[in-house]
C-alpha positions as CSV (number, residue, x, y, z in Angstrom):
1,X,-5.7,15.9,35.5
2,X,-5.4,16.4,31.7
3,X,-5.7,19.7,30.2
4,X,-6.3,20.7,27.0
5,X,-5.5,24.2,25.0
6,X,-5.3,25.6,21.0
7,X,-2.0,26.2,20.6
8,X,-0.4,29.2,18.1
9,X,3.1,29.6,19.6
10,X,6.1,28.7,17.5
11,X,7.9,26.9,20.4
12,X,4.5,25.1,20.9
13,X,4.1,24.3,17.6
14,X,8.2,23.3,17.0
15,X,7.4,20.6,20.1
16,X,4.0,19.4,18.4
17,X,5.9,18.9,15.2
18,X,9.1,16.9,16.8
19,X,6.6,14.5,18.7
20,X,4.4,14.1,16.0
21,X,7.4,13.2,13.2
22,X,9.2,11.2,15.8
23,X,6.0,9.0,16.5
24,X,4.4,9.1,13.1
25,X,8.1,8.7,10.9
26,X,5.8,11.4,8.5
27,X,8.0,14.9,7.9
28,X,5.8,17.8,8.5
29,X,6.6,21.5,7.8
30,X,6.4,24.3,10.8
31,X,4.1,26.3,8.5
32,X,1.4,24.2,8.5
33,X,1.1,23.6,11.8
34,X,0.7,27.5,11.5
35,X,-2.7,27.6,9.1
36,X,-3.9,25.1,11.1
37,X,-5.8,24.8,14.3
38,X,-4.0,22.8,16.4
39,X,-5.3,21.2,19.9
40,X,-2.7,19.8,22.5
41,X,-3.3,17.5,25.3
42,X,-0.7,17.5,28.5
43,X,-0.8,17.1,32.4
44,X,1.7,19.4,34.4
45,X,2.7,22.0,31.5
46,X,1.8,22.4,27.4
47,X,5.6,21.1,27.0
48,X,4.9,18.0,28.4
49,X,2.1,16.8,25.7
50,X,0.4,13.7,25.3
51,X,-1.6,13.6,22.5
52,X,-2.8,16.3,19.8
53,X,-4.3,16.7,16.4
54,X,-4.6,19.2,14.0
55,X,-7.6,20.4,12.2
56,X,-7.2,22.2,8.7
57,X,-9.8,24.0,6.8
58,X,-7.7,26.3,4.2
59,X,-5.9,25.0,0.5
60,X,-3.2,23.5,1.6
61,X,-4.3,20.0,2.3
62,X,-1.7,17.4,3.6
63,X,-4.5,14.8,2.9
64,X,-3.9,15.0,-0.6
65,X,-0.2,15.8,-1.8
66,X,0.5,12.2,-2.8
67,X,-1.9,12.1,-5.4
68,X,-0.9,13.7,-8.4
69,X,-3.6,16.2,-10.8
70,X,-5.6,13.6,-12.5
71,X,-6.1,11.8,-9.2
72,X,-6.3,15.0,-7.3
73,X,-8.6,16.9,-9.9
74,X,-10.9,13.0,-10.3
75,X,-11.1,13.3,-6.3
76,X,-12.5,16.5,-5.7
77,X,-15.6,16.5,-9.1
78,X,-16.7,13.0,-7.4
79,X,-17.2,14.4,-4.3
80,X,-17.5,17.9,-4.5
81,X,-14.6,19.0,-2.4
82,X,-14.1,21.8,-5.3
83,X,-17.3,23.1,-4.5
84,X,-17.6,22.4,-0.7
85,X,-14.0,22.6,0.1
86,X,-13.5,19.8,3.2
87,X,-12.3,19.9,7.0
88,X,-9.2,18.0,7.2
89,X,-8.3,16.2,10.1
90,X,-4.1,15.5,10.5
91,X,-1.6,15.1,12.3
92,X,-3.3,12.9,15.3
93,X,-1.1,11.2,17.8
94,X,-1.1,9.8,21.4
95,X,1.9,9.0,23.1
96,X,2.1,5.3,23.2
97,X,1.4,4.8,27.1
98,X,-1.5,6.4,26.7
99,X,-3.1,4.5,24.4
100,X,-4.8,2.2,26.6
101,X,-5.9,4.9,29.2
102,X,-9.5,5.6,29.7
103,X,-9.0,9.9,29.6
104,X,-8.5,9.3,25.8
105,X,-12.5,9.3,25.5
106,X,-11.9,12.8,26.7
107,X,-9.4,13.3,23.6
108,X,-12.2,12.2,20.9
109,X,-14.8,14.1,22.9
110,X,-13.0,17.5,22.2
111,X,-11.9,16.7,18.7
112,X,-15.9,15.6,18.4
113,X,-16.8,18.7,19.8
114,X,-14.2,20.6,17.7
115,X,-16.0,19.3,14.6
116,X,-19.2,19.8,15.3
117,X,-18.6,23.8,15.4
118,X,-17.1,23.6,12.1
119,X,-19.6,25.0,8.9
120,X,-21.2,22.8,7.5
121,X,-18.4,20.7,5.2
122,X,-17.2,17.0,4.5
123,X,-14.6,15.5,7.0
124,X,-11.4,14.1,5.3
125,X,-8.9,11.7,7.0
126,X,-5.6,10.9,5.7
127,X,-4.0,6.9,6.2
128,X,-4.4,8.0,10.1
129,X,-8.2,7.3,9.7
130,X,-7.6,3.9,10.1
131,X,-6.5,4.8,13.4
132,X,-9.7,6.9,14.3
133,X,-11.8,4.2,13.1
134,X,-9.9,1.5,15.3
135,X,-10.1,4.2,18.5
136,X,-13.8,4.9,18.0
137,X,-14.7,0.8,17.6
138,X,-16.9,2.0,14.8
139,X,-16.5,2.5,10.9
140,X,-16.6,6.0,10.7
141,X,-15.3,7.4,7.8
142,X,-15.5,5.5,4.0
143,X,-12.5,5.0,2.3
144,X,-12.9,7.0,-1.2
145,X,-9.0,6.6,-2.5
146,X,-6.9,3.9,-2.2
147,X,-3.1,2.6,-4.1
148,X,0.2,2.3,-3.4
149,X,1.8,5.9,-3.6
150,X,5.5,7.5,-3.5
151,X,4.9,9.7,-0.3
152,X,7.1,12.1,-0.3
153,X,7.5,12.9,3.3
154,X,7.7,9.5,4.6
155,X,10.3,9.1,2.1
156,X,8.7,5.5,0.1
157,X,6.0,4.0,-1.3
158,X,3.0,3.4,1.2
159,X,-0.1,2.0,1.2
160,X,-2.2,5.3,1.2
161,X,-5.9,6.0,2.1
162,X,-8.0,9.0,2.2
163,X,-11.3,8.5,4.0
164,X,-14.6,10.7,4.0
165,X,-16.7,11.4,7.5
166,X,-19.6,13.7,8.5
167,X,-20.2,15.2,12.0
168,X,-23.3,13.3,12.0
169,X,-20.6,9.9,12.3
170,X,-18.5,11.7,14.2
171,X,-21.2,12.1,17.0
172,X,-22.7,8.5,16.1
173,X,-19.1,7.0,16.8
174,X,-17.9,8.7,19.7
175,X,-21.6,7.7,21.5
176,X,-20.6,3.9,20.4
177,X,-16.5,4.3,21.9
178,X,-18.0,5.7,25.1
179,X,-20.7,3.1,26.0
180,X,-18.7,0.4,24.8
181,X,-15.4,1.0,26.9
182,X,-17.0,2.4,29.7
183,X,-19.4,-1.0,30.2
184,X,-16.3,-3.3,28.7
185,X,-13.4,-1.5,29.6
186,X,-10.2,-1.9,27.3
187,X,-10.4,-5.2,27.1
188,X,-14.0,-5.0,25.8
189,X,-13.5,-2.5,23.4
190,X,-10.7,-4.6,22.1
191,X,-13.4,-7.2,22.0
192,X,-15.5,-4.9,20.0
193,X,-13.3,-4.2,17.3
194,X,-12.0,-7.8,16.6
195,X,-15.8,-8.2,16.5
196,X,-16.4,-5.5,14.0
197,X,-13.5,-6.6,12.2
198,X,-14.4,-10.3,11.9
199,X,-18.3,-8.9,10.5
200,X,-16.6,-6.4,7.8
201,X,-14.6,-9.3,6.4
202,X,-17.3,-11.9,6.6
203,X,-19.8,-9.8,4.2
């Protein structure tokens, strides 16, 4: 049985940080993981995790530290993060035989239903919204930054993306991931996505 639980401990939060820097190659300070709320996923005991994410809502965004102040300052007047400061959603992993397993609906369910009770605010996803997007089948967030940055904490220039979501797509995707592999299995939500794929690049 999976179990899930907020996590605030500092050996907790040392473990979340070595899994996620060892599976992500991305460096990661313990302090952050402190401001932020951050959700494990395990079986037998909250050592043992399987999967987590972390959900910021304070200054200190890790979504934007590549950019420097132009592209930073040009960001936030276009889409009003400097008036409407955003949720940021980091830090996301799954262990790699898990991937494939059906109880990760149940991981995007709580991370839905930990959006949802956030005020009302704009979603931002670092590079790892890719990942959400490919994991929910659906194209939820819109990509509104894109270049080839110097990211300092993976140590080299990377192609670098910051995407914007509501909770509105959120809900809209996670309805489309559940029906889809729950009908189709893996295989046709892999079927799915290709398909998706193969429509985004045909229009």
């Amino acid at each position: 049985m999976i179990k899930t639980k907020i996590i605030t401990t500092d050996n907790l939060l040392e473990l979340f940080q070595k899994n996620y820097v060892d599976l992500a190659k991305n460096q990661v300070g313990l302090d952050y993981f402190k401001q932020a709320k951050v959700r494990i996923f395990y079986r037998e005991s909250e050592e043992k995790m399987l999967a987590g994410f972390c959900i910021n809502s304070r200054a200190i965004y890790r979504t934007f530290l590549p950019l420097n102040a132009e592209q930073l300052q040009t960001l936030c007047q276009t889409h009003h993060f400097d008036k409407t400061p955003p949720h940021e959603i980091s830090c996301l992993w799954i262990e790699p035989a898990s991937r494939h397993s059906s109880w990760v609906i149940y991981f995007f369910l709580r991370m839905m239903i930990d959006m949802l009770k956030l005020r009302s605010a704009p979603l931002i996803f670092g590079t790892h919204g890719k990942n959400v997007n490919n994991y929910f089948a659906y194209p939820l967030p819109e990509v509104i930054f894109y270049d080839q940055l110097f990211v300092a904490t993976k140590g080299g220039v990377c192609d670098f993306w910051i995407r914007k979501g509501s909770r509105m797509q959120i809900l809209k995707g996670f309805v489309v991931l559940v029906v889809v592999r729950l009908l189709g299995g893996y295989r046709g939500l892999a079927k799915f996505r290709l398909r998706q794929e193969k429509d985004k690049s045909n229009s």
